[in-house]
C-alpha positions, -999 to +999 in steps of 0.1 A: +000+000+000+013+035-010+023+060+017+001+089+007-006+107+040+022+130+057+008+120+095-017+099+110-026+107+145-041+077+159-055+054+190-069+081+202-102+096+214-110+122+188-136+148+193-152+157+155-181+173+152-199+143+152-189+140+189-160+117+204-152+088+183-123+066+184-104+070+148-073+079+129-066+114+116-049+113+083-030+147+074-022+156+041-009+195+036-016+205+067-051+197+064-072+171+076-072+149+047-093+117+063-108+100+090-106+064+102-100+042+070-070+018+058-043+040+047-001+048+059+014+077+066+050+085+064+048+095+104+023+083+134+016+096+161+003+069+187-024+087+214-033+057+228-055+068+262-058+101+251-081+128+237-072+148+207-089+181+207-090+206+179-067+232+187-078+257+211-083+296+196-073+323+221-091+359+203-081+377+232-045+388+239-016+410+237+016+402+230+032+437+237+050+436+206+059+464+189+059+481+224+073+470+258+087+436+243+103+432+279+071+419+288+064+399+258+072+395+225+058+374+198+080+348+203+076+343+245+034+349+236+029+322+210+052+298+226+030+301+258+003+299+235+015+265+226+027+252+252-009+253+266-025+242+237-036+273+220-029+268+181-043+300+168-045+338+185-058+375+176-038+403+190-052+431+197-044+465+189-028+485+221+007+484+213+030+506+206+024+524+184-017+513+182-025+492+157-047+522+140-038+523+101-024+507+075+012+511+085+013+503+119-007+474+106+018+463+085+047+470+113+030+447+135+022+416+107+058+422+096+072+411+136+045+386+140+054+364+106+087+362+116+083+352+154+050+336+157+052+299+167+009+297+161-014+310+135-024+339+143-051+374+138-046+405+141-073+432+150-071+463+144-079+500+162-111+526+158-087+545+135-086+542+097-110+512+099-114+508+061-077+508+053-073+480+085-097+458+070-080+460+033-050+448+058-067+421+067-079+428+102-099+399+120-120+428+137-117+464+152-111+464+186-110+459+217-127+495+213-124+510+253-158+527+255-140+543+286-119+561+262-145+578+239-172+603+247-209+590+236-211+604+204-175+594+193-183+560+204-213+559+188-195+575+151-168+542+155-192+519+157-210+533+130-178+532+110-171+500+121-207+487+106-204+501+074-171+484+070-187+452+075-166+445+101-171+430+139-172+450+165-152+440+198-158+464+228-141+468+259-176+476+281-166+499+312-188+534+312-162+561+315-186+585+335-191+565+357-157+551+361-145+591+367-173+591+393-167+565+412-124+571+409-128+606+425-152+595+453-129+568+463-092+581+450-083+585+494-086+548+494-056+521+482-065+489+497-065+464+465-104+457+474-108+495+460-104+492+427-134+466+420-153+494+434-140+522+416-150+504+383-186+486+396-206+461+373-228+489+367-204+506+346-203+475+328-236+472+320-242+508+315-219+506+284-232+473+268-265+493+269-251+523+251-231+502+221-265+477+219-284+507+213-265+520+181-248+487+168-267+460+157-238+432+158-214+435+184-189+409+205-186+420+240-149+416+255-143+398+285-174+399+307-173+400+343-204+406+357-242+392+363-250+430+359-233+431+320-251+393+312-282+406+319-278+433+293-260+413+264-293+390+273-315+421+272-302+429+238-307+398+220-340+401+232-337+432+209-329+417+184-294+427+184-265+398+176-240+403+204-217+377+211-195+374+243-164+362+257-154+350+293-117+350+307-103+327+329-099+352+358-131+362+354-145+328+364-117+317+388-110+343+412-132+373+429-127+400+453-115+376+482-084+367+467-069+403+465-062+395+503-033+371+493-026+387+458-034+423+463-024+445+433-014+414+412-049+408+405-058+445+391-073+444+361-100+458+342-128+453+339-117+446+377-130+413+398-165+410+410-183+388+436-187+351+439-223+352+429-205+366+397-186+340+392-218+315+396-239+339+370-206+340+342-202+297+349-235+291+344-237+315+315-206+295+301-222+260+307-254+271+284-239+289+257-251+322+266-212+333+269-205+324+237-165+317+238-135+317+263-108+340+259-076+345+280-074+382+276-034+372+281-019+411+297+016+403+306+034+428+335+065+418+347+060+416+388+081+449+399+053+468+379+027+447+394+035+450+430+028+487+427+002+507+447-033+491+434-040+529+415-005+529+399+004+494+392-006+482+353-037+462+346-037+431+336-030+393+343-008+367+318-031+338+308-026+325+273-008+288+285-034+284+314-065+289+300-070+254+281-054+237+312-074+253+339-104+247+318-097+211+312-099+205+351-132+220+352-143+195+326-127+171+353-145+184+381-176+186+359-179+222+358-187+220+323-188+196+298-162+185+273-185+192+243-194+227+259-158+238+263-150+223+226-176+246+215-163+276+234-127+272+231-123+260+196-154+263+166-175+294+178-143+317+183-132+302+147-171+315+134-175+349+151-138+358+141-139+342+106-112+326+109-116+298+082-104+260+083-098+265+118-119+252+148-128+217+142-117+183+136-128+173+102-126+167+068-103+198+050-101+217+081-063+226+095-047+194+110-046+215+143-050+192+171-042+190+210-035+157+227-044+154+262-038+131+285-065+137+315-051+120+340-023+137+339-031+166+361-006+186+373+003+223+399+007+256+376+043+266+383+052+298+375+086+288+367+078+261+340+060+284+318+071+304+289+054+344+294+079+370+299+056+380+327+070+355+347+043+350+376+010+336+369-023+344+390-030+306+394+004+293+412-004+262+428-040+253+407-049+218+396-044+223+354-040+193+328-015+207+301-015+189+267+009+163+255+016+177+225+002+208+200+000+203+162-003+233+141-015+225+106+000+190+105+037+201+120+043+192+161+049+227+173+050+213+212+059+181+228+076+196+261+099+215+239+088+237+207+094+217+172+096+246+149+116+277+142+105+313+151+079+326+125+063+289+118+027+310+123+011+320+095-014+353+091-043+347+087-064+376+074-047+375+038-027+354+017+004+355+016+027+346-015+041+308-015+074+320-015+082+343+014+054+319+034+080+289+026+113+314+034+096+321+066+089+286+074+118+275+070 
């Protein structure tokens, strides 16, 4: 029998769309070329005992690069990234310079193709929204309402809408943000700033942005206050997608008494009956996707005063292996987290052959061994940042992390620098090979 397959990937527990099955994935290309059947392959893969996932999609983070690399490049990022199973990322556009035109755009893609061990996205800024999108920008945003006054908020998004393009907000009310700062500015106990930026202010601006856009994806919600108003404008009949992060889920107000200014982020922690509201949201779909919103600080600038220190926690290479315990402890269900973590960030972003495992999709694939649960240690992973929020938590990493066909992790990365490839335009066969190489 003829060798006509580059890798089969097989004895394991594969979760297609037709649910789990146990089958071989043949790779041909890069692609998922077949499953089950008699064929060979010129290289197997045995996951015996194991699950093989599609790869995760994390459409939430920032690498820092072009900016304050020192904190993360594109390099440290998308290793992290797959190292914890995440085989394809957006960036978003708050680097240095923004990401707000055509040429900073093209600075950015130009760093990223030569560094990224992952596919990767790129989003672009509320600038010169028609020019980003000719780049080849997943989406515009994370828009920060905070930043914008009503009416300039409410000119982006109509910008945004007649680009065709998605709309990804960053929901925190900037009135009532100010407000709350200046009442409370005398205080600097960590629990502060949760109060300085309250659900309210969440919810507040989701109401604002449902009430002029009429497709939206909401960034990273936090709060039982800003569900209730995504779920108040679908009612609408507004399409607004959303996005839960890790931190969001995990941790609450309590634990800045052992973390303190680490945990300062916005939109800041809320309450444990948050957590219970976003979970449950999670578990029935109503948060559409997880995302990582992966902020890296390096810890000097993180054990600053809670008003002074950066916001922001690293979360790229935990986010799969946290969430993989929950599906131990049966917080959520396997097909659930499949769902959020892989094919519905794949269809609000766009981002084509990516997602599942089947027929002509990208051979991305996790393999996961789950009983192989393990401690985070900040010192065994690869962020810049160099502490993690979740030292000491119960995570299942994966065994290994294909990216279209190639092993990119095993325990150590497998390909060269600049393996990722863009994916909001083609790019010509011969500087894609020159840079895979």
């Amino acid at each position: 029998m003829d060798i006509n397959f580059d890798l089969v990937v097989k004895n394991g527990r594969v979760f297609t769309a037709q649910g789990q099955m146990s089958t071989e994935v043949w790779v041909k290309d890069g692609r998922i070329a077949a499953l089950g059947g008699a064929h060979r392959a010129e290289e197997s893969i045995d996951a015996r005992g194991m699950l093989v996932l599609p790869g995760a999609i994390d459409v939430h983070v920032h690498f820092r690069d072009p900016g304050p690399n020192y904190k993360e490049d594109w390099a440290s990022g998308s290793a992290s990234a797959a190292a914890g199973g995440v085989t394809t990322v957006v960036d978003h556009p708050n680097t240095v310079p923004r990401t707000m035109d055509a040429g900073s755009f093209e600075e950015k893609l130009d760093i990223a193709r030569h560094r990224s061990f992952v596919d990767f996205g790129l989003n672009g800024g509320p600038g010169k929204i028609d020019e980003l999108k000719d780049a080849g920008a997943q989406a515009i945003g994370e828009i920060f309402s905070y930043e914008h006054s009503d009416s300039d908020l409410a000119a982006i998004l109509s910008r945004v809408k007649e680009a065709g393009m998605l709309a990804s907000l960053h929901a925190e009310d900037g009135a009532i943000i100010k407000e709350k700062a200046a009442e409370l500015g005398s205080r600097h106990d960590p629990e502060v700033y949760s109060l300085a930026r309250p659900a309210k202010a969440e919810a507040a601006a989701i109401e604002k942005a449902c009430g002029i856009s009429e497709r939206l994806h909401i960034c990273h919600l936090s709060s039982a206050q800003g569900l209730a108003a995504v779920e108040v404008a679908r009612r609408a009949g507004r399409t607004v997608t959303a996005e839960v992060a890790p931190h969001h889920l995990l941790l609450n107000e309590k634990d800045y008494r052992k973390q303190g200014s680490f945990l300062k982020m916005n939109p800041p922690l809320r309450s444990r009956a948050d957590n219970d509201a976003l979970w449950q949201a999670l578990r029935t779909g109503a948060i559409d996707i997880l995302a990582s919103d992966h902020a890296p600080h390096l810890p000097e600038e993180k054990r600053e005063d809670i008003w002074e220190a950066p916001p922001g926690v690293p979360g790229v290479e935990t986010m799969l292996p946290l969430m993989l315990m929950a599906v131990k402890k049966n917080h959520i269900s396997l097909e659930r987290l499949v769902d959020a973590i892989s094919a519905r960030p794949a269809r609000i972003f766009g981002l084509a052959g990516k997602g599942r495992i089947e027929r002509g999709m990208d051979a991305d694939l996790v393999i996961v061994d789950s009983k192989a649960v393990t401690e985070i240690n900040a010192d065994r992973l690869h962020s810049r940042a160099e502490w993690t929020p979740y030292q000491g938590r119960q995570a299942i990493f994966p065994r290994m992390t294909i990216v279209r066909g190639r092993v990119v992790w095993d325990g150590d990365l497998q390909v060269a620098p600049g393996y990722g490839r863009f994916l909001g335009r083609a790019l010509k066969r011969e500087k894609q090979k020159v840079l895979s190489e």
